[in-house]
N, C-alpha and C positions, 0 to 999 in steps of 0.2 A: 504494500500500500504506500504511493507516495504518501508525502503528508508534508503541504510547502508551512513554512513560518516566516512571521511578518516580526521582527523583532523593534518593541520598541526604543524611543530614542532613552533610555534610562541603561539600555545596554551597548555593549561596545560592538562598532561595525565590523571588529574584529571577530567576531562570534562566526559571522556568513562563512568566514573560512576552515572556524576549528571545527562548526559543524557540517563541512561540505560532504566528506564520506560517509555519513548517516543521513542531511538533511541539505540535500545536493538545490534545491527552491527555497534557497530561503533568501529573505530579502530584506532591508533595513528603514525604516522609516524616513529617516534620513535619506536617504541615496534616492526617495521618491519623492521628496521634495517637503516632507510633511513634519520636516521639525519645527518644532516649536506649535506643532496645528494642534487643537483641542480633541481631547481625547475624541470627542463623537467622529469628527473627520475620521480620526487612526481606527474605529472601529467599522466603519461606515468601510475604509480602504478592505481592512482583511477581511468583510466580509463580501464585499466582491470579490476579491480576489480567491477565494476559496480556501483561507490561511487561519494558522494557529495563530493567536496575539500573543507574542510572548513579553511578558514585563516584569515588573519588582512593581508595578503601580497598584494599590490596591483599589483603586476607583475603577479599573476594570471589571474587580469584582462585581462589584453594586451593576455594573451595567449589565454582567452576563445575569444579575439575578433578573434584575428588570426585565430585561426580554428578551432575553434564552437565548439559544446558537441557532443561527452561525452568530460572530464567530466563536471559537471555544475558544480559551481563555486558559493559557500556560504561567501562571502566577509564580515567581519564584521569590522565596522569601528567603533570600538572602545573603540582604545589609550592602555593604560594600567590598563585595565575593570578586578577587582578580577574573579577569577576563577565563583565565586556564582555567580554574576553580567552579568557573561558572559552566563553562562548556563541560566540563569532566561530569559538572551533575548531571546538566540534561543527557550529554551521551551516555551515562551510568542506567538511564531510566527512559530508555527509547522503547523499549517494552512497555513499558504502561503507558509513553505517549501512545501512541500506536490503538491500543486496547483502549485509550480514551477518546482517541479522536473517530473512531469506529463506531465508541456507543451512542445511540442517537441520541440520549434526554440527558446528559452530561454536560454543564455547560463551561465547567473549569476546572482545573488542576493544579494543584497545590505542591510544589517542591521546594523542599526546604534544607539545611543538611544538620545530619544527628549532631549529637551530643558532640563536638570536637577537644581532644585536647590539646594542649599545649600553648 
C-alpha cells in the first residue's frame, strides 16, 4: 500500500529524505508553498492530495475530531526530537502507519517515544 505524507512545516524538510525508502511520496508543506498558511489550508492540501498530515501540532487533532478523514492525522508527540530521532520513530512504526491508514473510521495516530534514558 503506498501511503504518501504531507509533513508539516513544524518538521524538518529533511524528513522527505530519511523517509524516502519507506515513504518514497512524501512531501513538505513548505516546498508547496504553504508555510506559514493556516492550518485549515494545510489540511484542506493533504486532503486533496490523498496524504497523511504529519505534525507535532496538536490542533490537528481537534480538526481530525471535528470532521473525521481524510485526512488522517500522524501526531507525533515528541518535543524537540533531532530530525534522525524523528524519522527512526516513524520508520520504527511503518506497520501501524500502514494498518492505520487502511482502517476506514481512524482519524489519527499518536506517536510518541517510551520512557528514554539518559
Amino acid at each position: 500500500m503506498l501511503v504518501r505524507l504531507l509533513l508539516d512545516e513544524n518538521l524538518s524538510e529533511r524528513l522527505i529524505f530519511a523517509l524516502a525508502p519507506r515513504f518514497a511520496d512524501t512531501r513538505h508543506v513548505r516546498l508547496l508553498g504553504l508555510g506559514g498558511a493556516p492550518d485549515t489550508q494545510v489540511w484542506a492540501q493533504a486532503r486533496t492530495d490523498g496524504a497523511v498530515l504529519v505534525t507535532k501540532d496538536e490542533d490537528f487533532i481537534a480538526l481530525s475530531v471535528l470532521y473525521g478523514p481524510p485526512p488522517k492525522v500522524l501526531w507525533l508527540n515528541i518535543g524537540n526530537a533531532s530530525t534522525g530521532d524523528t524519522a527512526a520513530l516513524i520508520l520504527t512504526h511503518v506497520d501501524a502507519i500502514t494498518q492505520f491508514v487502511a482502517h476506514p473510521d481512524e482519524g489519527f495516530l499518536a506517536l510518541g517515544f517510551g520512557p528514554r534514558s539518559g
